[in-house]
ZAMARGU-4260 file (C-alpha; in steps of 0.2 Angstrom, whole numbers, plus 5000, padded with zeros to 4 digits):
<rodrens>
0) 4968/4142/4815 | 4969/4129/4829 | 4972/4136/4846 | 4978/4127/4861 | 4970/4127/4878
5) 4976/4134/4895 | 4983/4150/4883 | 4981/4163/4897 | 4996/4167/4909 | 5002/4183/4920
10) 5014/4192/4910 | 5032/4194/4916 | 5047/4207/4911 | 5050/4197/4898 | 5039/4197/4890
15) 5039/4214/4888 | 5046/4214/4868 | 5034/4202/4862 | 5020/4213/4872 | 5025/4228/4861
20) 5025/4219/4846 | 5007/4211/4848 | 5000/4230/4852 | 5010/4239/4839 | 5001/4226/4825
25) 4985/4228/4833 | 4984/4250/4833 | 4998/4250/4818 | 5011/4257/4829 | 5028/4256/4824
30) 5037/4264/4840 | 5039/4249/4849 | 5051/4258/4861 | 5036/4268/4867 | 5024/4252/4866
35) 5036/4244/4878 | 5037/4259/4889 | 5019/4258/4891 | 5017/4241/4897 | 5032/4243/4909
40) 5022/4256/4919 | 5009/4243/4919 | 5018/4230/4924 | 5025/4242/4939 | 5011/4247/4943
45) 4998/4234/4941 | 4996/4218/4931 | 4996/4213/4913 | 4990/4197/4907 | 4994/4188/4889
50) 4988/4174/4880 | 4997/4163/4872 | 4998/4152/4855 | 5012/4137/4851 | 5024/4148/4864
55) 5021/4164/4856 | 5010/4181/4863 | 4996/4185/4855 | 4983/4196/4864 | 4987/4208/4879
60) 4977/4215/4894 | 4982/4226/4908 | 4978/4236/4922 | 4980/4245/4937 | 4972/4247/4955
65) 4969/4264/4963 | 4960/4263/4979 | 4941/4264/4972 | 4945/4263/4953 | 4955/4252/4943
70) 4959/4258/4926 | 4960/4245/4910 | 4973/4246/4896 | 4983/4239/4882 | 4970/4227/4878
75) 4977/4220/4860 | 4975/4206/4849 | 4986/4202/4836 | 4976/4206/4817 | 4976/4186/4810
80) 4968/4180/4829 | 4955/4195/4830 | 4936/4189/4831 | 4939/4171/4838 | 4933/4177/4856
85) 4952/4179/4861 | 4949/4198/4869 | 4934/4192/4877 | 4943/4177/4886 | 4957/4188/4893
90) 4947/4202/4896 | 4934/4192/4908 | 4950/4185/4915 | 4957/4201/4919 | 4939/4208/4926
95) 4939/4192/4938 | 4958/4198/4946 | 4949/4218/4948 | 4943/4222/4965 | 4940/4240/4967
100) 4922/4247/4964 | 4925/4254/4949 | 4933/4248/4931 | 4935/4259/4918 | 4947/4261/4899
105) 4943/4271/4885 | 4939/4260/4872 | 4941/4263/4852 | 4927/4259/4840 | 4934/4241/4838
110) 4931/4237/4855 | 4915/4247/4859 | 4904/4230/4859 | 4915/4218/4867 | 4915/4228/4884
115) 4896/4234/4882 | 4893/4214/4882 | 4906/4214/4897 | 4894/4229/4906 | 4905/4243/4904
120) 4893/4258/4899 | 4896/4272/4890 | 4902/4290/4901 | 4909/4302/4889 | 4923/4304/4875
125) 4942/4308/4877 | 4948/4315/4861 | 4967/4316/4853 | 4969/4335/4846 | 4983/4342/4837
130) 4988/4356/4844 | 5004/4360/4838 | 5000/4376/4829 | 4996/4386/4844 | 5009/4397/4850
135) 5014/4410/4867 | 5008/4407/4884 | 5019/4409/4899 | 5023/4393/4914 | 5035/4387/4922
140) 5045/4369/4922 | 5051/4358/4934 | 5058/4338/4936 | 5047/4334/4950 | 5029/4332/4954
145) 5023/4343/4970 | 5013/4337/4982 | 5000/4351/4977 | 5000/4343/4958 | 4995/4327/4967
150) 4980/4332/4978 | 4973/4342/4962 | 4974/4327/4951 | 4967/4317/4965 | 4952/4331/4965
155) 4952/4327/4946 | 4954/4307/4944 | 4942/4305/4958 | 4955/4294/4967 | 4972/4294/4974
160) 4986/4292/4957 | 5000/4296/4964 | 5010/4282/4958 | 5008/4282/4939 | 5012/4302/4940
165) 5026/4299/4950 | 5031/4283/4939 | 5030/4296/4921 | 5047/4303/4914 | 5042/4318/4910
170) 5043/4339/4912 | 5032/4346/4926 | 5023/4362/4918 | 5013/4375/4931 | 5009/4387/4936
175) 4997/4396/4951 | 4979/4389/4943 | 4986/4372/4938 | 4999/4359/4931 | 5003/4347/4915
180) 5015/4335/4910 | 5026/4334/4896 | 5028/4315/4889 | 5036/4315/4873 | 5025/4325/4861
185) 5009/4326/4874 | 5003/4335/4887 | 4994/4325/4899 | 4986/4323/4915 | 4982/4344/4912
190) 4974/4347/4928 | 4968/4366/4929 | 4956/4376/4942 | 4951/4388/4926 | 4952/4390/4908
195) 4965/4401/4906 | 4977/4391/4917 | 4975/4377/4907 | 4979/4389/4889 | 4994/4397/4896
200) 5001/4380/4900 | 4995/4372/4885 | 5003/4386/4873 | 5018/4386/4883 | 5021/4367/4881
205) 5020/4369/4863 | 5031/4384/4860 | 5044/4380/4872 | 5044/4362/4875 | 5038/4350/4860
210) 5022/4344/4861 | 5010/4342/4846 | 4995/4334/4854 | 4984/4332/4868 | 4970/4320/4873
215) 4955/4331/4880 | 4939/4329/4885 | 4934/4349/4882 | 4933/4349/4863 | 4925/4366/4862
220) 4941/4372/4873 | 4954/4365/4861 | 4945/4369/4846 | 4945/4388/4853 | 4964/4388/4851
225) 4966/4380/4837 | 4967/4361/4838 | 4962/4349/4825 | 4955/4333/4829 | 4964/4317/4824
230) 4955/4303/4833 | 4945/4299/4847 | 4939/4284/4860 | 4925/4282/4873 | 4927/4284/4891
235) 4918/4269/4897 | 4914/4262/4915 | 4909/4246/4926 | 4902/4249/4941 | 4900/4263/4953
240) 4899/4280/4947 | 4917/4289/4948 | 4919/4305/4961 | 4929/4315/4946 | 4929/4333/4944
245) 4927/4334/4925 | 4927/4354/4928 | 4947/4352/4933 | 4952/4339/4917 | 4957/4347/4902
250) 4971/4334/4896 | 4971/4315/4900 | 4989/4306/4901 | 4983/4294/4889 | 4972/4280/4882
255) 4980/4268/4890 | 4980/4277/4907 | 4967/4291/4910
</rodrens>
């Protein structure tokens, strides 16, 4: 298969259909609705970047600035151009537009080499759980993000996120030793001071308001309850050492995200 040159270009709004399509092929997702959701945060809130073939998107890349991190997503390849170098080329394009101190993604088994060869080392892993046969807990909801929720999660992240949290369409569930949101069938960023914050939210969310699953980084935690582990990724890094408080995260939002 014969590629063109010059194929790497800033993605546009437009683009936003054909994005969805390329990543649903390359993690065999079928909700393209949702792929496309995902790339419209990223677009914003940061930058995407797609490489093109003949006139037609085939490899993804994204990202967004914080203040000290940036977080990498969405990196995709359509399946019949995987292992021609495509996903290193856009992904050293991509690293040359990032300024903060820090980069860092959480990478699948697939891409694992590609960003230890890029210097990304390895942190820790984030892990989807099904949690949906857990069942009680008391919380309550709201529509809106408190400014509370935001200077815990900037405790948490280890940097200032305000605008992707205030950018998710989701429920708001708290209560006095932390807060989580509800994005279709997740909970994610759970943000919590204490283990038992973080249960009644979490049992809560399931018995009252849909979700089935939640991307952690305590395993023992979610196991304790009841989840099941589906699949999981590797938290991954470039540069300085992140000022996070691992002791306050017990959901991510997502993959794609943190």
């Amino acid at each position: 298969m014969r590629l063109i040159n010059n194929l790497i270009r800033k993605a546009i709004y437009s683009d936003l259909h054909e994005m969805a399509l390329v990543w649903g092929e390359a993690i065999n997702s079928l909700n393209i609705e949702a792929n496309k959701e995902v790339f419209s945060i990223f677009l914003d809130l940061g930058e995407c970047l797609v490489v093109e073939d003949n006139g037609r998107v085939i490899a993804t890349a994204c990202y967004i600035p914080y203040k000290n991190v940036s977080w990498i997503g969405n990196v995709g390849v359509k399946p019949e151009y995987q292992r021609k170098g495509i996903g290193r080329r856009i992904m050293s394009e991509l690293l040359s537009k990032i300024k903060t101190r820090s980069i860092r993604l959480d990478s699948t088994s697939a891409g694992y080499k590609l960003y230890k060869d890029l210097g990304f080392e390895e942190e820790y892993k984030t892990v989807v759980y099904d949690i949906s046969q857990v069942r009680g807990g008391e919380a309550k909801v709201s529509e809106r993000i408190e400014d509370w929720m935001l200077e815990l999660d900037k405790r948490a992240f280890g940097d200032d996120r305000s605008k992707l949290l205030l950018r998710i369409k989701g429920k708001v569930v708290y209560n006095e030793g932390g807060f989580g949101i509800v994005y279709r069938n997740f909970i994610g960023p759970l943000i919590a001071v204490d283990e038992y914050s973080a249960e009644q939210l979490i049992r809560y969310s399931v018995s009252n308001l849909g979700v089935r699953f939640i991307i952690t980084v305590k395993e023992e935690f979610i196991e304790r309850l009841g989840g099941k582990k589906v699949y999981e990724c590797i938290r991954m890094r470039k540069g300085d050492k992140v000022d996070e408080d691992r002791r306050l995260i017990y959901g991510i939002f997502r993959f794609a995200f943190g």
